[in-house]
N, C-alpha and C positions, 0 to 999 in steps of 0.2 A: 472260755471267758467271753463277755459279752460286752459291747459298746454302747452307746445309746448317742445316737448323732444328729445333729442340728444339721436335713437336709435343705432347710432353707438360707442361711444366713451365707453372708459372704455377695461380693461383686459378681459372680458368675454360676450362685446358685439358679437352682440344684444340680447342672449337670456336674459341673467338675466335680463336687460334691460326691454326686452317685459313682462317675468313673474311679475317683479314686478307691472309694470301697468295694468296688469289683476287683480293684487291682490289686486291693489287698488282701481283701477273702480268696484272691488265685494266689498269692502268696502266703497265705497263714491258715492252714490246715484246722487253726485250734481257736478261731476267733469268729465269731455269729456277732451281728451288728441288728441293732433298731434304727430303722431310720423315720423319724419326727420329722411331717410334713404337708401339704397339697396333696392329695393320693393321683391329682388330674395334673397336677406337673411331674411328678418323681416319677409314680409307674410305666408312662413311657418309656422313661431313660433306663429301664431296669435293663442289662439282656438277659439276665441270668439271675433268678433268685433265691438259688442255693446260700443260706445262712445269710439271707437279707429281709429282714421281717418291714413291713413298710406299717408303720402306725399314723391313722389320718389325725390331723390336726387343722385347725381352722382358723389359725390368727398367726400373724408374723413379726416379731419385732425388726421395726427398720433402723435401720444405720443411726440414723438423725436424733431418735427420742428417747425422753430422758429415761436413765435405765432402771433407778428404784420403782420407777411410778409404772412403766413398762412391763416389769415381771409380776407385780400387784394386779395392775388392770388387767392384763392379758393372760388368763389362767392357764389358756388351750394354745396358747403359744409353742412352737417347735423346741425354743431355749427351755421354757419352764417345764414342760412335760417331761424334756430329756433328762433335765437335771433333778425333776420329783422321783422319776425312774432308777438314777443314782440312790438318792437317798432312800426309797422304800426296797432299796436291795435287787430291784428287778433286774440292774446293768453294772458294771465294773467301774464303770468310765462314762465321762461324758464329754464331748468335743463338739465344739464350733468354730467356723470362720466369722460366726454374725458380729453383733454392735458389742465390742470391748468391755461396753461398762456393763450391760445388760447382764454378759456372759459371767463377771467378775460378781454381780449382784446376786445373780442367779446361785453360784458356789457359793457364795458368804452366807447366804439368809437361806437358802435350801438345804443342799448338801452340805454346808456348817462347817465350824473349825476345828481342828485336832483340841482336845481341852490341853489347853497348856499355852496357844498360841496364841498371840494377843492380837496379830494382823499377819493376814496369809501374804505370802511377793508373790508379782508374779516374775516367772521364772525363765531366760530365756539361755536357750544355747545357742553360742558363738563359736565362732572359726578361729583355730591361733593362724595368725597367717606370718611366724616366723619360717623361714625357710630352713629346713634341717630338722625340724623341731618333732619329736616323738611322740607329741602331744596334738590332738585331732581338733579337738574343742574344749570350750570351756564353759561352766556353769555363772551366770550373771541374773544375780537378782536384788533389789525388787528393780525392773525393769517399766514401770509405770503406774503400780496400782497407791503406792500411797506417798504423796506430797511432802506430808508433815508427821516424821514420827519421832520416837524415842530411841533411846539409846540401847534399851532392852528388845525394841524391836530390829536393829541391826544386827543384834548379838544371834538371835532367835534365827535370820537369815542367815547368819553363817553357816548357823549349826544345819538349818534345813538344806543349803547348798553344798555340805558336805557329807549328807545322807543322802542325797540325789548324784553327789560324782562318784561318791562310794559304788551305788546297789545300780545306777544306770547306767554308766558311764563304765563303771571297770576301774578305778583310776583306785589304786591301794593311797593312804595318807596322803590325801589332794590337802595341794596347799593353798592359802586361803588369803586374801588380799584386801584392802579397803581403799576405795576409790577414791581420791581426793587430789586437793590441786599441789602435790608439792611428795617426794618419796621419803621426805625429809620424816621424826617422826614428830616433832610440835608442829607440824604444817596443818592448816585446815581450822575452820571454827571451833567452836568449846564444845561442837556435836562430836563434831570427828576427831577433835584432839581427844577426847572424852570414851569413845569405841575405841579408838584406836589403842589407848592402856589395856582395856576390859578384852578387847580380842587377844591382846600381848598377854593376859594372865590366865586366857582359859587354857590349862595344862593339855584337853582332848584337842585342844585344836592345833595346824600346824599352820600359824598365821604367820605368814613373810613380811610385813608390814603394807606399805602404799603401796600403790599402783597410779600414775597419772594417765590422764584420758587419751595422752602423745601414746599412751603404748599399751592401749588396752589390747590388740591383738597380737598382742609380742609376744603370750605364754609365758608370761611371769608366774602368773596362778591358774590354780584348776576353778576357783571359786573366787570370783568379784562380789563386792558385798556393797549398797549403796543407798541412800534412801534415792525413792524411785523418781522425787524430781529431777536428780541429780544425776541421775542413771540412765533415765529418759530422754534428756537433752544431749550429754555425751553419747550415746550411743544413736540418736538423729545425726550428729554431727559429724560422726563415722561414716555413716550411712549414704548422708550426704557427698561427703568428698571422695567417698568411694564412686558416687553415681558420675561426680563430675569429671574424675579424675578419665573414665572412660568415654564419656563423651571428649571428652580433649582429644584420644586417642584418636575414636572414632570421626571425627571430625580434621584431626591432621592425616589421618590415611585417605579418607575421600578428597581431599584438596591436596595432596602431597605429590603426585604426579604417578609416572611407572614406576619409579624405583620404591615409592612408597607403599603402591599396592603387590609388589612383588616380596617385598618385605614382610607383608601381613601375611602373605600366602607361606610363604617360610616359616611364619609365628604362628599359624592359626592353631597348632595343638596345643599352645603355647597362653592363649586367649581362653579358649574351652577348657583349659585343666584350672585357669585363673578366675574362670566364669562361675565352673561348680563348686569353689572353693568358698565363694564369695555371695552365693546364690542362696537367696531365703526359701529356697523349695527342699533344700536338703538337708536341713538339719532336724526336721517337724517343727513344730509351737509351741507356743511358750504356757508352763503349765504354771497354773496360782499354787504355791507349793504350800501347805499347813492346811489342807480342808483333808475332809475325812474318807475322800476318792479321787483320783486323778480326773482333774478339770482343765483343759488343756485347749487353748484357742490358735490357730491360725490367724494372719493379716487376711483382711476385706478379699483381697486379687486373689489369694490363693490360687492355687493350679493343680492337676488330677496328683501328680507328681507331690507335692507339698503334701496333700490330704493322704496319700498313699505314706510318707514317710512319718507323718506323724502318728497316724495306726501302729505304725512298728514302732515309735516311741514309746506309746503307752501299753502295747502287746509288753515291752522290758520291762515299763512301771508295776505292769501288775505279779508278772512271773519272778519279778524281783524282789517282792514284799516290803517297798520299800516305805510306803504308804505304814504299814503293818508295824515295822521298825520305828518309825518317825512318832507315830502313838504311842508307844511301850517305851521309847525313849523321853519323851516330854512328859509321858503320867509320870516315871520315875523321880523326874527332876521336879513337875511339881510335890510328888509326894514327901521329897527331902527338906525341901524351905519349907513346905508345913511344919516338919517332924522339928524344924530348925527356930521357928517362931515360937519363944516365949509363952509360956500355959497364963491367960488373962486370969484364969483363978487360984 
């Protein structure tokens, strides 16, 4: 299988970029990668370019601009090339750390949507971080790509986060949850009181009902279903108090005296197992799920470590067929509401 990667994008391109694809061409026997980029940055950093093809490109999209006008003006761009590379069959896959919308722009209008799906989510995995719990992570989407949608576009997300916990995940009949402010089931606007029937009546699914944003890491569901404003700010707001919650920590062990710092010394396996539990470099990125190949972005910071486990994300995406599935699943279902609408003649 082959990749095709956006070695410029990201706060710490291209080298983290490059090590991680070292790291994971030393771990995956079965995987050749394109790396889209500067030939006068990248090639340095190469050590080793066994099943590392370096294709030069001459224009970069940056962080900052806007990202329709971005993939249009910028043909010979790292993002655009990687993802034309997708679509004309040359790559399997395509991954970035770059500009979020660029990369999102990039899938939508290049490598295009499964026919059947009316808006791709994007997709991220999360940590349950109940303790005891048999369950590793969990499938959360759309996680930021669309503000304002419909009620068929929720529906459409379930069904895609339950064909992603199924074929990537491992998880036999992942149960399936809807994000809202209350577990109750009239809780929530006439959107979500509105899904929340429609989820409750599709027989294929195994829908628990709510989930509130107090316990998104609880492990109630294999699959959080949400529109992505909604999803995007709950899940900063996790993000957040998990950030602060540690500096608290860290900030009463350096001012807390001896007994405090002997304390941490006693806890420190105890920190590090809570670190990697909770750390965005181990789970890989978050993938726009309904386009018609695995598009799969990392955050800006990314690190060798992150780009290294997101290869093996999408190494499952593709050996898992799930992509393959997702299309033969949605053609069917369009082909029955045709079969289902009334003959106008």
């Amino acid at each position: 299988m082959k990749i095709a990667v956006d070695a410029m994008g990201g706060d710490n391109a291209p080298a983290v970029v490059v090590e991680g694809v070292e790291r994971a061409r030393d771990r995956f026997a079965d995987v050749e990668f394109d790396l889209y980029g500067d030939s006068k940055l990248v090639q340095p950093l190469i050590n080793d370019s066994t099943r590392i093809n370096l294709i030069e490109t001459t224009e970069v999209i940056e962080m900052g601009e806007e990202p329709v006008r971005a993939i249009r003006k910028k043909k010979d761009s790292s993002i655009v090339r990687a993802a034309t590379a997708v679509k004309e069959g040359q790559a399997d896959a395509f991954f970035s750390a770059g500009n979020t919308g660029a990369i999102l722009a990039a899938g939508l209008f290049i490598v295009g949507r499964i026919k059947g799906i009316d808006r791709p989510g994007l997709t991220s995995i999360l940590p349950i971080a109940k303790p005891g719990s048999d369950r590793k992570n969990f499938v959360y989407l759309d996680s930021g790509a669309n503000a304002e949608i419909k009620e068929k576009n929720m529906l459409q997300f379930a069904e895609l986060g339950r064909f992603y916990a199924e074929n990537v995940l491992q998880v036999e009949n992942p149960r399936v949850a809807l994000l809202n402010n209350g577990a109750e089931e009239d809780k929530g606007d006439r959107l979500h009181k509105e899904v929340h029937q429609q989820l409750k009546a599709e027989e294929d699914l195994n829908f628990v009902g709510n989930v509130e944003a107090s316990e998104l890491l609880a492990g109630k569901a294999d699959v959080i279903v949400s529109d992505g404003w909604t999803a995007n700010a709950a899940l900063k707001a996790t993000e957040g108090t998990a950030k602060m919650v540690l500096l608290l920590i860290k900030n009463g062990i350096e001012n807390g005296g001896l007994r405090a710092k002997l304390g941490y010394l006693f806890l420190k396996p105890v920190f590090k197992k809570i670190a990697k539990l909770m750390g965005t470099s181990t789970y890989g990125g978050a993938v726009l799920l309904g386009l018609k190949a695995p598009v799969v972005k990392t955050h800006g910071s990314t690190d060798a470590l992150a780009v290294e486990n997101t290869i093996a994300q999408i190494r499952t995406m593709i050996s898992s067929g799930v992509i393959e599935k997702t299309v033969k699943y949605f053609g069917q279902v369009q082909s029955e509401e045709s079969m289902d609408k009334p003959d106008k003649n």
